[in-house]
C-alpha positions as CSV (number, residue, x, y, z in Angstrom):
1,X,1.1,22.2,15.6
2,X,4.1,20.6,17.4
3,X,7.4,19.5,16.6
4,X,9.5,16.8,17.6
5,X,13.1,16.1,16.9
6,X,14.1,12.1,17.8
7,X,18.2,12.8,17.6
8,X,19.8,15.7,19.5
9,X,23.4,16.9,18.7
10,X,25.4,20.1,17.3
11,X,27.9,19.7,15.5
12,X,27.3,22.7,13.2
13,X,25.9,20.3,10.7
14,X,22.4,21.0,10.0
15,X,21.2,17.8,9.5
16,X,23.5,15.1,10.3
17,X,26.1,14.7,12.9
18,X,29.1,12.1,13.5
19,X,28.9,9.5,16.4
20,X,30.9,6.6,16.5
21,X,29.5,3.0,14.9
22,X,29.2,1.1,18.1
23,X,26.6,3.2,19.5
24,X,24.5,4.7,16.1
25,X,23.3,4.0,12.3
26,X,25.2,5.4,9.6
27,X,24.3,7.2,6.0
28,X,20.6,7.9,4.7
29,X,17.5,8.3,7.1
30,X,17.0,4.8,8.2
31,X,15.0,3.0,10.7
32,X,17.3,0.2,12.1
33,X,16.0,-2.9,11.7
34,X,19.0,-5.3,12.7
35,X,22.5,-5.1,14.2
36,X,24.9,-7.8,14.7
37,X,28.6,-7.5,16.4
38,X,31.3,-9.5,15.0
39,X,34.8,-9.7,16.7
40,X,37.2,-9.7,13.8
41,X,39.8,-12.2,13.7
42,X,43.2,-12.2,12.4
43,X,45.9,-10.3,13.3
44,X,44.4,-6.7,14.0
45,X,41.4,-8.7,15.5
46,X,39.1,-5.6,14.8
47,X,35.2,-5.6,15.6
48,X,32.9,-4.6,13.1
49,X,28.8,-4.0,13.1
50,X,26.8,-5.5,10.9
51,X,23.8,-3.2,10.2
52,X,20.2,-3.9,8.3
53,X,18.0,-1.0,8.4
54,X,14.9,0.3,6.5
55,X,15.0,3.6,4.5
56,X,13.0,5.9,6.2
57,X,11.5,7.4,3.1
58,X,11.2,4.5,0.2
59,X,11.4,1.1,2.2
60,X,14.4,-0.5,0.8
61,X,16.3,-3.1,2.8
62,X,19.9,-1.6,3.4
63,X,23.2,-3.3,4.9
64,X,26.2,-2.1,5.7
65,X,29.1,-3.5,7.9
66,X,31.2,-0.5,9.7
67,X,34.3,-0.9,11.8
68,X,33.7,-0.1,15.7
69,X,36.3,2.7,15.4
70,X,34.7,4.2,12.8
71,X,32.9,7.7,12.7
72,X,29.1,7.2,10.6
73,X,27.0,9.9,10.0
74,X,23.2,10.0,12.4
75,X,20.7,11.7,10.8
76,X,18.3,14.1,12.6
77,X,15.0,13.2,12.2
78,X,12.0,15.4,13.2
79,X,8.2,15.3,12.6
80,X,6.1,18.3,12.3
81,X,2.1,18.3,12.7
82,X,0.2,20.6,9.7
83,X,-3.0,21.1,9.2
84,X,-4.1,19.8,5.7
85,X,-6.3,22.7,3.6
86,X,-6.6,20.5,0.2
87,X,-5.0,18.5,-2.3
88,X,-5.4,18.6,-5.9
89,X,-5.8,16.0,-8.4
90,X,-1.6,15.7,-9.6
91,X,-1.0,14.5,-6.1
92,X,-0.1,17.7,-4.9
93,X,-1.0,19.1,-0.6
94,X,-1.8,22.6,0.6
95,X,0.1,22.5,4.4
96,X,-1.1,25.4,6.8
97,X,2.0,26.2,8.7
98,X,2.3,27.9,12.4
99,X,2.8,31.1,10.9
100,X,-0.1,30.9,8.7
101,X,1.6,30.5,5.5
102,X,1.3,27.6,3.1
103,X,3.3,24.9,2.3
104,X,2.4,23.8,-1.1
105,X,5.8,21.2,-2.1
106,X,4.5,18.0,-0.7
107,X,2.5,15.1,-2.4
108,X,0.2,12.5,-0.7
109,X,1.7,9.4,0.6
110,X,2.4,6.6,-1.3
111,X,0.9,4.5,1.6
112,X,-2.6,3.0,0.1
113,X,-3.5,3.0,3.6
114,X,-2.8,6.2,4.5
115,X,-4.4,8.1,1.1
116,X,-7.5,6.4,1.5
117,X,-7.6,7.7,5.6
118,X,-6.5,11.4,4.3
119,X,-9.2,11.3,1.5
120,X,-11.9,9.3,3.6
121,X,-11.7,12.3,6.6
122,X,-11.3,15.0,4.0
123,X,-14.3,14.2,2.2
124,X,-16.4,13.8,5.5
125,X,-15.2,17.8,6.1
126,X,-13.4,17.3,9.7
127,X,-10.4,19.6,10.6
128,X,-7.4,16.9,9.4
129,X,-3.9,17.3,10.8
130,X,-1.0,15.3,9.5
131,X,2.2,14.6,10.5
132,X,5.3,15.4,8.0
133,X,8.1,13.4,8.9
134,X,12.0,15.8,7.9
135,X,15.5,14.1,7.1
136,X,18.5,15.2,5.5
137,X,16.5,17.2,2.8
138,X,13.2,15.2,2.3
139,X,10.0,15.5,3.6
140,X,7.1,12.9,3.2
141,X,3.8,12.8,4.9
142,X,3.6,9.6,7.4
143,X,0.6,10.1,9.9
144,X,-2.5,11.4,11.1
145,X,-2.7,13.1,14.3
């Protein structure tokens, strides 16, 4: 079992931390999609970025225009390999964890694609490992290793 954190920093925030809005994504956990610079005009002339990005966790389309100047919030991100023991019939998975222990407040993915691999290689009886993806306080299952 491995795990993998995609944004480094410490900030003594546990699981966000401040970077300035010309070089990140701001707010939920979001995979960016689109960013566009626009040099203000006017008297202050200040730039802003446009963002689009895609909620990590339920797919919605988000956009948000920041100044340059501005502080935004980056989210750390990590993923986290388990091996999957069962699932029962409300939706509910049975994680092992590295220390042996289970981890029984997940569901299955809303991904038809996905619950029909999970249940497919489950049903044949093969060892299945998934992957559970972690951002500021939610956790959903998004692979198989």
């Amino acid at each position: 079992m491995t795990e993998t954190t995609t944004t480094v920093a410490d900030d003594g925030d546990d699981d966000r931390s401040p970077e300035m809005s010309r070089d990140r994504e701001m707010g939920r956990s979001k995979e960016e999609w689109r960013t566009k610079f626009d040099l203000g005009q006017g008297k202050h002339r200040l730039a802003f970025r446009y963002f689009v990005a895609i909620d990590l966790f339920n797919g919605k389309k988000l956009e948000s225009i920041v100044p340059l100047i501005r502080y935004c919030q980056v989210p750390y991100v990590s993923y986290t390999d388990y091996q999957l023991i069962d699932f029962s019939d409300d939706g509910f998975v049975s994680l092992l964890t590295e220390n042996c222990n289970t981890k029984d407040d997940l569901r299955l993915p809303t991904n038809d694609r996905l619950l029909s691999q999970i249940k497919d290689v489950f049903a044949e009886g093969k060892d299945l490992y998934v992957t559970v993806m972690s951002a500021m306080g939610e956790e959903q299952i998004c692979a198989i290793v």
